[in-house]
C-alpha positions as CSV (number, residue, x, y, z in Angstrom):
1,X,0.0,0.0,0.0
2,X,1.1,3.5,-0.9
3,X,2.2,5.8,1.4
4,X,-0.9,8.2,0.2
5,X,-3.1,6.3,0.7
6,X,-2.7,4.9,4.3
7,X,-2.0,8.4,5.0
8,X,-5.6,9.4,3.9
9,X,-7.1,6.7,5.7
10,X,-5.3,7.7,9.0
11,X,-7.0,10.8,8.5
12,X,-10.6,9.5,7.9
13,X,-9.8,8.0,10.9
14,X,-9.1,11.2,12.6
15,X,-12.0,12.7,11.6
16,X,-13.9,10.0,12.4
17,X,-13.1,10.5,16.0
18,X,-13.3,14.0,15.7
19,X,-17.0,13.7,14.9
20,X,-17.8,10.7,17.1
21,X,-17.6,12.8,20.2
22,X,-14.1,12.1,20.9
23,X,-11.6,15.1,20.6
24,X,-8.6,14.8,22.9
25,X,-5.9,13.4,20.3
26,X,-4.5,11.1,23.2
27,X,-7.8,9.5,24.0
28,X,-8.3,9.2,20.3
29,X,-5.0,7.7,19.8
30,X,-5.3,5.1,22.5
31,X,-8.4,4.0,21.4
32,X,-6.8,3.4,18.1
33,X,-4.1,1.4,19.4
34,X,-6.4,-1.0,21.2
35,X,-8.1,-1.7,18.0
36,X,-4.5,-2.2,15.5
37,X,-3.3,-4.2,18.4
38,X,-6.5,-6.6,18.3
39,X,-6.4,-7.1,15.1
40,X,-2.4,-7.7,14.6
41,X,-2.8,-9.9,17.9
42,X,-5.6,-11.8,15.6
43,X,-3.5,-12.0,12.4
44,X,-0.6,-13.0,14.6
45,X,-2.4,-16.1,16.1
46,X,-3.6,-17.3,12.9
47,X,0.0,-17.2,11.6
48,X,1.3,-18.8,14.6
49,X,-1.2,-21.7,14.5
50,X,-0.8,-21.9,10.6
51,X,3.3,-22.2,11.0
52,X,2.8,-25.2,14.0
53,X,4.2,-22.5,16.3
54,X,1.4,-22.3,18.8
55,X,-0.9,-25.9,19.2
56,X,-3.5,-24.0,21.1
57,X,-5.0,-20.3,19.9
58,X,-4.5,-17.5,22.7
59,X,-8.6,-17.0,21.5
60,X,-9.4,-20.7,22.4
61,X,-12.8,-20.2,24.4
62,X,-12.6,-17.1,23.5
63,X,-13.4,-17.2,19.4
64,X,-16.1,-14.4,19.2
65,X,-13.0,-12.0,20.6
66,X,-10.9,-12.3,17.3
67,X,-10.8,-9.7,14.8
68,X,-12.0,-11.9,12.2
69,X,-15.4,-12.1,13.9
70,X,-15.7,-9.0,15.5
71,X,-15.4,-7.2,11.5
72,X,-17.9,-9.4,9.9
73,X,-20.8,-8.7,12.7
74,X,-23.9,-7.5,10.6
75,X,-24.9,-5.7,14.1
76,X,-22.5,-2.2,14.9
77,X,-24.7,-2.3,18.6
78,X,-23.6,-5.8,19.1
79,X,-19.9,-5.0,18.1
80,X,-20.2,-2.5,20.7
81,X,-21.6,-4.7,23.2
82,X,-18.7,-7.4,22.9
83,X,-15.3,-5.2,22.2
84,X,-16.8,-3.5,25.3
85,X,-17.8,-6.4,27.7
86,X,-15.9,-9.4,26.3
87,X,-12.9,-8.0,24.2
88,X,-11.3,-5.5,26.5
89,X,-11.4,-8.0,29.6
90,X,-9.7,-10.5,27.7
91,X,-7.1,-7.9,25.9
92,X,-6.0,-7.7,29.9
93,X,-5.5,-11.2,30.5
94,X,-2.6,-13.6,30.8
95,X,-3.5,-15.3,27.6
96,X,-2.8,-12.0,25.4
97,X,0.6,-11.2,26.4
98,X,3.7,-11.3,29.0
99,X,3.4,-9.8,32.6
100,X,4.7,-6.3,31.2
101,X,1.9,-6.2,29.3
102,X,-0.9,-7.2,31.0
103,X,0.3,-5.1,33.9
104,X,0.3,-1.9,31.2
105,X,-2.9,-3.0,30.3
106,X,-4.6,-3.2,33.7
107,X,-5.6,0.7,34.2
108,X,-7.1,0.7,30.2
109,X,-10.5,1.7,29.3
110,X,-12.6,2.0,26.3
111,X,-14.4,5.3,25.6
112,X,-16.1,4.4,22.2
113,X,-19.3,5.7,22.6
114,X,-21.2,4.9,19.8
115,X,-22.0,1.8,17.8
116,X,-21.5,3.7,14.4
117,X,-18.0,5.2,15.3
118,X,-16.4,1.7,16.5
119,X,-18.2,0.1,12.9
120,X,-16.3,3.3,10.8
121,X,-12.8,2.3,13.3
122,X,-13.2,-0.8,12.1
123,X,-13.8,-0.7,8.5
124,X,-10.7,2.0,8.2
125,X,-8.7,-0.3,10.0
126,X,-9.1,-3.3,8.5
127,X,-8.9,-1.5,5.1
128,X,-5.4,-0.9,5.8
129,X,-4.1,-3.9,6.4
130,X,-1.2,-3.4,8.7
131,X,-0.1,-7.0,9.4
132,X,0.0,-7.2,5.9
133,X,2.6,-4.2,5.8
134,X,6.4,-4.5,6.5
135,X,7.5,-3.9,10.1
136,X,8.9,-0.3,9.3
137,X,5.9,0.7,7.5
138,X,3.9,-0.7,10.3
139,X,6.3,1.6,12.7
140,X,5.3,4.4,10.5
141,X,1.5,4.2,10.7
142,X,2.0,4.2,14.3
143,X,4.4,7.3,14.4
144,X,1.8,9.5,11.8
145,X,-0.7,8.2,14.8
146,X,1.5,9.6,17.8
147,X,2.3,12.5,15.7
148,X,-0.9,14.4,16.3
149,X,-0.3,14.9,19.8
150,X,0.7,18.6,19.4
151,X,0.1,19.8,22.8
152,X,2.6,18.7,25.5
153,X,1.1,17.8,28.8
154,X,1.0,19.3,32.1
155,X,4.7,18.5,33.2
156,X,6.6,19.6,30.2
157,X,6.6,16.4,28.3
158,X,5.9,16.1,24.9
159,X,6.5,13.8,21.9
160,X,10.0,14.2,20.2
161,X,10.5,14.9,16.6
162,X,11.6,11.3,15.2
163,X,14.4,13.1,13.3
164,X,15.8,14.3,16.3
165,X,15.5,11.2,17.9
166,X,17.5,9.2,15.4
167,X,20.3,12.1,15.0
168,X,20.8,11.5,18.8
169,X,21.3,7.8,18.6
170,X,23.8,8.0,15.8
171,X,25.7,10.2,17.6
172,X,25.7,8.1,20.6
173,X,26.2,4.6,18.4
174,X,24.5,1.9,20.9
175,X,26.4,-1.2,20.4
176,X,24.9,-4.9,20.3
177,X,25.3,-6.3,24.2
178,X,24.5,-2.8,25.6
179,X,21.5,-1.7,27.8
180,X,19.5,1.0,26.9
181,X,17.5,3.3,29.1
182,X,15.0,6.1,29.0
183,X,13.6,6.8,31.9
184,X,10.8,9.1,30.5
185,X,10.3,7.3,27.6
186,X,7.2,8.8,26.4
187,X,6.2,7.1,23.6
188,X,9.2,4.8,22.8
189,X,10.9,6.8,20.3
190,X,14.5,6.3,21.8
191,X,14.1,2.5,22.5
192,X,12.6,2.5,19.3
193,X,15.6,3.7,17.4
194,X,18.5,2.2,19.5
195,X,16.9,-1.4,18.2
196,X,16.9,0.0,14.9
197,X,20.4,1.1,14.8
198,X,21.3,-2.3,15.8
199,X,18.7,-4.7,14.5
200,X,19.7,-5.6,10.7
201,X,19.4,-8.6,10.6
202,X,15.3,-10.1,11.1
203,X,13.3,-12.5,10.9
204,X,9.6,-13.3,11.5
205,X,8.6,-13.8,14.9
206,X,12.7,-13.8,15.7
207,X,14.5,-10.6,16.0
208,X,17.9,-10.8,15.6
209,X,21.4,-8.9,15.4
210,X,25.0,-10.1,14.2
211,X,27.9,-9.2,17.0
212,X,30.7,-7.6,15.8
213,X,32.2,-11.4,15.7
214,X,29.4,-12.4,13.0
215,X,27.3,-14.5,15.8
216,X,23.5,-13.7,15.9
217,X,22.3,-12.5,18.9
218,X,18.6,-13.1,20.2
219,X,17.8,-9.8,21.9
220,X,14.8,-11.0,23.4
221,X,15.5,-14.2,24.9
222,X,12.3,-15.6,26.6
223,X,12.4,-16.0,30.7
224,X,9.9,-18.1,32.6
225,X,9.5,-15.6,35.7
226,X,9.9,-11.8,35.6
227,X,12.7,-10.8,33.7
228,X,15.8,-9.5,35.8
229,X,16.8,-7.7,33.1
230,X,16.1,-6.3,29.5
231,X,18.3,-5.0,26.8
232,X,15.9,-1.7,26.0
233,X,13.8,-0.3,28.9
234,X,11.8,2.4,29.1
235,X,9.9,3.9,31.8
236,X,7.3,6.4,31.9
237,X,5.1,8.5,34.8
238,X,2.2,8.5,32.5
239,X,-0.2,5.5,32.7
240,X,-1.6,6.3,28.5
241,X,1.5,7.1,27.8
242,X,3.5,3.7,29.0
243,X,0.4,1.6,27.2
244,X,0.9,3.8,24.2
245,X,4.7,3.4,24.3
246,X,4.8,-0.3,24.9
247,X,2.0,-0.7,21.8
248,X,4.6,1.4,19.8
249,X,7.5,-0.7,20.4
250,X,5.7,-4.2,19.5
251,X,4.4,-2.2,16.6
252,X,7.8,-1.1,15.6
253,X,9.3,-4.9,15.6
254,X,10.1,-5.4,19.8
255,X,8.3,-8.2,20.3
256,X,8.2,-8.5,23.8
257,X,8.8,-4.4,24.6
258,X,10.0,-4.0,28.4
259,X,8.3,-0.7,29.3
260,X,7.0,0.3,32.8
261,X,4.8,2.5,34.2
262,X,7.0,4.1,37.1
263,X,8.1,7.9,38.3
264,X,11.8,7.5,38.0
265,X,12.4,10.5,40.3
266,X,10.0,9.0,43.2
267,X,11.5,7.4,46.0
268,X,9.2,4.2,45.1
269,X,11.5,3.8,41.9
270,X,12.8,0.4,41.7
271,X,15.3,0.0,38.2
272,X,15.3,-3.1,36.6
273,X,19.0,-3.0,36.4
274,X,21.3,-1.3,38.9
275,X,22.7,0.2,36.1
276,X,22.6,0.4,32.4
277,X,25.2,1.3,29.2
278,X,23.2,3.9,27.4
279,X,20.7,6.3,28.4
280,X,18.5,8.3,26.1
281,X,16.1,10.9,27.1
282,X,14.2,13.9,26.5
283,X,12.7,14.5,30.1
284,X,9.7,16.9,30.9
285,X,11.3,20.2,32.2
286,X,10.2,23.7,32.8
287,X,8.3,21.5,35.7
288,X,8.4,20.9,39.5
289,X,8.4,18.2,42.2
290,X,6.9,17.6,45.9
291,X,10.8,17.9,47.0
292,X,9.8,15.6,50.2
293,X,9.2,12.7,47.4
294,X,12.7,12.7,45.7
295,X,14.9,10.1,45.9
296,X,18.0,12.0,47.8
297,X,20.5,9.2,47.0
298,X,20.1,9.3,43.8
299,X,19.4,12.8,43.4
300,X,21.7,14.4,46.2
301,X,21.9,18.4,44.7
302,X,18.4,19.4,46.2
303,X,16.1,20.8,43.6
304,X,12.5,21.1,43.0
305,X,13.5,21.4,39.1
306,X,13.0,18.2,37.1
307,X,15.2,18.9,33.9
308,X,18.0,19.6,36.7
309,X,16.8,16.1,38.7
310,X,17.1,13.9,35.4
311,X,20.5,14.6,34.8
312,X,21.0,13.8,38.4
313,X,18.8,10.5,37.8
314,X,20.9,9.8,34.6
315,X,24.3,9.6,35.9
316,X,22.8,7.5,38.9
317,X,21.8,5.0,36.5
318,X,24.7,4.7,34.2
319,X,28.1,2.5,34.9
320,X,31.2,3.8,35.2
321,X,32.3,4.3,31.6
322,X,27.9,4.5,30.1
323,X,27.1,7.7,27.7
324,X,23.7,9.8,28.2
325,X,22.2,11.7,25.9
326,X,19.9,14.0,27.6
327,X,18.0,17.3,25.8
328,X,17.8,20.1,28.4
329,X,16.9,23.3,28.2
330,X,19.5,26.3,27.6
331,X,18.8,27.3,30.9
332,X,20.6,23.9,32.9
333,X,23.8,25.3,30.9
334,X,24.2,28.4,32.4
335,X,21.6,28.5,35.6
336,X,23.1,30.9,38.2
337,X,20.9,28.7,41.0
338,X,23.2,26.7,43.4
339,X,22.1,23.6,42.2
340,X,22.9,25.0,38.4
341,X,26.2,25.6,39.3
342,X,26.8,22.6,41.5
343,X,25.4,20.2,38.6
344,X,27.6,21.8,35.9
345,X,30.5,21.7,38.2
346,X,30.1,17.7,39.2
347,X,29.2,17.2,35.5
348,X,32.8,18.9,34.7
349,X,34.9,17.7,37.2
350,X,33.6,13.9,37.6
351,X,32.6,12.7,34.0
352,X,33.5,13.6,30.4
353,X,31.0,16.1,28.7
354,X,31.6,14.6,25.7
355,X,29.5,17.6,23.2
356,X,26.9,20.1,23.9
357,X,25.0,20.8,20.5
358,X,23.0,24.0,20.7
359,X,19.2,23.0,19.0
360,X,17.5,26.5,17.6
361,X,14.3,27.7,19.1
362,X,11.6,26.5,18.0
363,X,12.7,22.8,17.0
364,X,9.9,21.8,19.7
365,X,7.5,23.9,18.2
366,X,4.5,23.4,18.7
367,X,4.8,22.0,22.4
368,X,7.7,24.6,23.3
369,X,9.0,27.7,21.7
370,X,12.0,27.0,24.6
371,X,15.6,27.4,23.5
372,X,17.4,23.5,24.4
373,X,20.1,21.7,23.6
374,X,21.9,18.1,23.5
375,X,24.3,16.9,26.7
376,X,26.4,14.4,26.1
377,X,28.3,13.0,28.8
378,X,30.4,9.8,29.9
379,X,30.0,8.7,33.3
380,X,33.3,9.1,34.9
381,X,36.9,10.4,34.7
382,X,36.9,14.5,34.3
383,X,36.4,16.8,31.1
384,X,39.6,18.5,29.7
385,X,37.4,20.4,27.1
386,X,34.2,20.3,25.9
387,X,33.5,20.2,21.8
388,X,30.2,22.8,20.7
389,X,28.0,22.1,17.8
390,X,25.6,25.0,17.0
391,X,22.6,23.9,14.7
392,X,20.8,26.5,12.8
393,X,17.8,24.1,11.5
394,X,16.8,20.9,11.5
395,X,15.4,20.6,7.9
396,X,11.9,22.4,9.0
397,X,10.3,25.8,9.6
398,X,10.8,26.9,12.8
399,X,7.4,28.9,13.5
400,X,3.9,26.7,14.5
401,X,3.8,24.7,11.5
402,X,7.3,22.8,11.4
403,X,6.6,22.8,7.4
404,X,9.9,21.2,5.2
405,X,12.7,23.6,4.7
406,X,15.6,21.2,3.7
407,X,17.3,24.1,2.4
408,X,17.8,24.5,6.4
409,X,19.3,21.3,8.0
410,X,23.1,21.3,9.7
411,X,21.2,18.9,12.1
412,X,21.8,15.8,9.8
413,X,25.9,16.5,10.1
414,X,26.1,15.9,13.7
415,X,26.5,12.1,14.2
416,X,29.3,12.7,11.3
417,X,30.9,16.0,12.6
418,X,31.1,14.8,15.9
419,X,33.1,12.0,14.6
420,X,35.5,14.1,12.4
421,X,36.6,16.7,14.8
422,X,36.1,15.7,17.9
423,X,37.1,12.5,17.9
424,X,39.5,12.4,14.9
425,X,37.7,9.6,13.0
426,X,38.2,9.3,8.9
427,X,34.8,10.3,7.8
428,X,33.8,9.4,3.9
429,X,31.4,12.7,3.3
430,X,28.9,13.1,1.1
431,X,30.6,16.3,-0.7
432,X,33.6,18.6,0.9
433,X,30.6,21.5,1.0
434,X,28.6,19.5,3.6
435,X,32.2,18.6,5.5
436,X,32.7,22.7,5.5
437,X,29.1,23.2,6.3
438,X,29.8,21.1,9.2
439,X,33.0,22.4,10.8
440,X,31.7,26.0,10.2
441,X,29.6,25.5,13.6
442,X,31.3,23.5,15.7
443,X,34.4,24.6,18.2
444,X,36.0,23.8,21.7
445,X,35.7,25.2,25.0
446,X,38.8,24.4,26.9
447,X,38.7,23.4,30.6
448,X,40.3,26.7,31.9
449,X,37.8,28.8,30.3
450,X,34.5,26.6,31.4
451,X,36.1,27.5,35.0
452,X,37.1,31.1,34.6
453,X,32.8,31.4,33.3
454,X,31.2,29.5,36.4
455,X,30.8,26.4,34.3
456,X,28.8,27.6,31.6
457,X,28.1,25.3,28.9
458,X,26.3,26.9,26.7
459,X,27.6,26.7,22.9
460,X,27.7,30.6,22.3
461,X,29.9,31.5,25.5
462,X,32.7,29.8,23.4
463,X,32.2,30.5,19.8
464,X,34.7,32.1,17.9
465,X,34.6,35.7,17.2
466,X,34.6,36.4,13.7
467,X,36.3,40.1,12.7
468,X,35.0,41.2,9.1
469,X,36.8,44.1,7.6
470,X,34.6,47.0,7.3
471,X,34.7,49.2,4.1
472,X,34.3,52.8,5.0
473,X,33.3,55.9,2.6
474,X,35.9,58.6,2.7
475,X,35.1,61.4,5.2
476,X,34.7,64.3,2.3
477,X,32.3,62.0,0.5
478,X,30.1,61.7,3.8
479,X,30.4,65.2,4.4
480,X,29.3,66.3,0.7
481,X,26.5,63.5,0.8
482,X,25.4,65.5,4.0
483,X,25.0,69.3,2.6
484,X,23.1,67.7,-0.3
485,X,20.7,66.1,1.9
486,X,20.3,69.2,3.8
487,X,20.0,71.7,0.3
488,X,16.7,68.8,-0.6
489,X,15.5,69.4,2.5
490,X,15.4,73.6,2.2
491,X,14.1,73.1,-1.0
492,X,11.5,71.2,-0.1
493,X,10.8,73.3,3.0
494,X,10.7,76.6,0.9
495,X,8.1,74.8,-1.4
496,X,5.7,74.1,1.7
497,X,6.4,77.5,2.7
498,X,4.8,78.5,-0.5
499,X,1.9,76.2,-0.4
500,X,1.4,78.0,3.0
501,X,1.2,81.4,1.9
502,X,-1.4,81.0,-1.2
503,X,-3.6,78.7,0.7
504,X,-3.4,81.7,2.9
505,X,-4.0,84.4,0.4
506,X,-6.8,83.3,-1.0
């Protein structure tokens, strides 16, 4: 199916919604998601049984819950009647999916109000066809989903541009073995595309990667109890948004997504690993905490501030020798607060800031019109000098509408730039004008500097001034421009003066 035309039909499915009494894109969304989920859960079943994988259906006693039913009622009231009463208790059971899931499922409920506005879901959905899609554009029809929530919630979070997610993970280049974190993942999009940049290698029903000796790896080895750990994790505060997230992540090819429902900054926090090798995140910020509930040992500079406390949470959770990438506002770089400076000053003096890449305003548009940027650190050892990227634009308009502006994009030489000059790596370019491009807006801050300016890490405090000879016109020529501008102005003075006097006269 072409692009176009799922597109149009995710819209019809939008306004669908829109006009079946159910506004709120998140409640829209999730409602959605139950529905692809049931019927790729039905599809998958079928498959399973068809390929002697499974002896016994996950529907067995349960046969008027599949899909394949459910679509070919001649009754939209009795439709209703069972996805409400009989689907969505057994969507929550242990026959559906692993403990993860049926624990993210607990807390769901289904809002469809009307008979005729489930029938139209339904008929849209099975239209499209998704199982019958590829995994990525299966990913895709999810994202274009997740995309219309363009309002960010009441603590700062919002949904990350996908572009910006993927920059970030190629800069930070997870590697197979390694454990991924996001402890506000939102909607999954860093999980999402750390399996991505690994996973090239899969398989039906068994994804796979290659280690760097050529020996496949199964990422998602199967464990009879609760799992004691997980190669990508995510975590979220947000009940909708962990179910959402987790839906996203089997969507996108995790077939068994490890996502929790937990407030990483609580005290009740309880990781899944004492520590992990990667963590990327995009926390809410510009919000506040009930200080009384903060985990002080693993959040010891006292704050109420949360984008301040995730950085703290971050480097609790990474080993000795892990990378974060975090996206903060402009504000944690140079924050004359006590807890700015003493956050800045641990960051330099006890781990390697590894880049700061200034983001323009409006890249967040239309959550956040707030100025951030990307910290990257290493947990450990101490910073000699820190390497600044400045990016102009991302490859869209900056206003409300985020329209396409390629013409604007030094965001896509990051991963690349980073490599070539600040760690020295042979980099084959696409032409030496994006290579230029690229080392026009990066530089260093050295360590003595970052001290002498209280630890500011902001890109600008260190970029290099540029002198431009100025041309200047020759003093008589000024001058002689001058009493020529004055003898117009008499002259035209003198004329009014004129008008004046006849009006006058007569």
């Amino acid at each position: 199916m072409a692009r176009e035309d799922w597109k149009a039909k995710i819209d019809r499915l939008w306004n669908l919604f829109w006009s079946g009494g159910i506004a709120n894109p998140l409640s829209a969304i999730e409602q959605i998601s139950y529905l692809i989920f049931l019927k790729r859960l039905s599809d998958l079943d079928d498959q399973e049984i068809k390929d002697k994988k499974r002896t016994v259906s996950r529907f067995e006693g349960n046969e008027h819950c599949k899909w394949s039913y459910i679509k070919d009622l001649s009754s939209a009231d009795e439709a209703l009647r069972i996805v409400r009463d009989e689907v969505f208790p057994f969507l929550r059971s242990p026959k559906v999916g692993d403990e993860l899931f049926a624990r993210a499922m607990r807390d769901a409920v289904f809002i469809i109000p009307k008979p005729s506005l489930l029938q139209g879901a339904i008929d849209i959905i099975n239209d499209i066809d998704i199982t019958g899609l590829d995994v990525d554009t299966q990913g895709e029809i999810y994202e274009t989903l997740l995309g219309e929530l363009s309002q960010s919630g009441k603590n700062g979070q919002f949904l990350t541009k996908r572009h910006i997610v993927r920059t970030i993970v190629e800069l930070v280049d997870p590697q197979p073995t390694e454990y991924i974190c996001d402890p506000a993942a939102g909607t999954g999009g860093f999980p999402i595309a750390a399996f991505q940049h690994m996973a090239y290698e899969r398989t039906p029903g068994d994804v796979r990667i290659k280690l760097p000796d050529g020996t496949p790896h199964n990422l998602f080895p199967v464990w009879d109890d609760k799992p004691s750990c997980a190669q990508f994790v995510g975590y979220d505060f947000d009940t909708t948004m962990a179910r959402l997230g987790m839906m996203n992540m089997m969507l996108h090819g995790i077939e068994h997504p490890y996502f929790l429902y937990q407030d990483t900054l609580s005290k009740t926090f309880m990781p899944e690993r004492s520590s992990f090798d990667i963590i990327l995140t995009n926390p809410p910020f510009t919000g506040s905490v009930d200080i009384s509930d903060v985990n002080e040992d693993r959040m010891p500079i006292k704050t109420r501030k949360t984008e301040l406390l995730f950085i703290q949470l971050c480097l609790s959770l990474l080993d000795i020798g892990g990378r974060c990438a975090i996206i903060v506002p402009e504000g944690v770089l140079f924050g004359s607060s006590t807890a700015h400076k003493d956050l800045r000053e641990r960051l330099v003096n006890e781990n390697q800031i590894e880049a700061v890449i200034s983001l323009p305003a409006g890249c967040f548009k239309p959550y956040t019109g707030v100025k951030t940027s990307i910290l990257y650190f290493t947990k450990g050892g101490s910073t000699d000098r820190v390497w600044f990227y400045e990016v102009t634009g991302d490859g869209f308009t900056l206003d409300d509408k985020r329209n396409d502006d390629p013409s604007n994009n030094d965001l896509k030489y990051v991963p690349n730039a980073y490599r070539c000059f600040a760690k020295g790596e042979s980099i084959d370019w696409k032409s030496e004008e994006d290579k230029a491009k690229a080392e026009a807006r990066q530089w260093w801050g050295e360590l003595e500097q970052i001290v002498e300016r209280g630890y500011n890490l902001t890109a600008g405090a260190y970029a290099p001034v540029i002198h431009v000879a100025a041309e200047h016109d020759k003093p008589r020529d000024i001058i002689q421009r001058i009493r020529s501008l004055e003898a117009d102005i008499s002259d035209r003075l003198d004329q009014i003066d004129v008008a004046i006097l006849e009006a006058t006269a007569e």
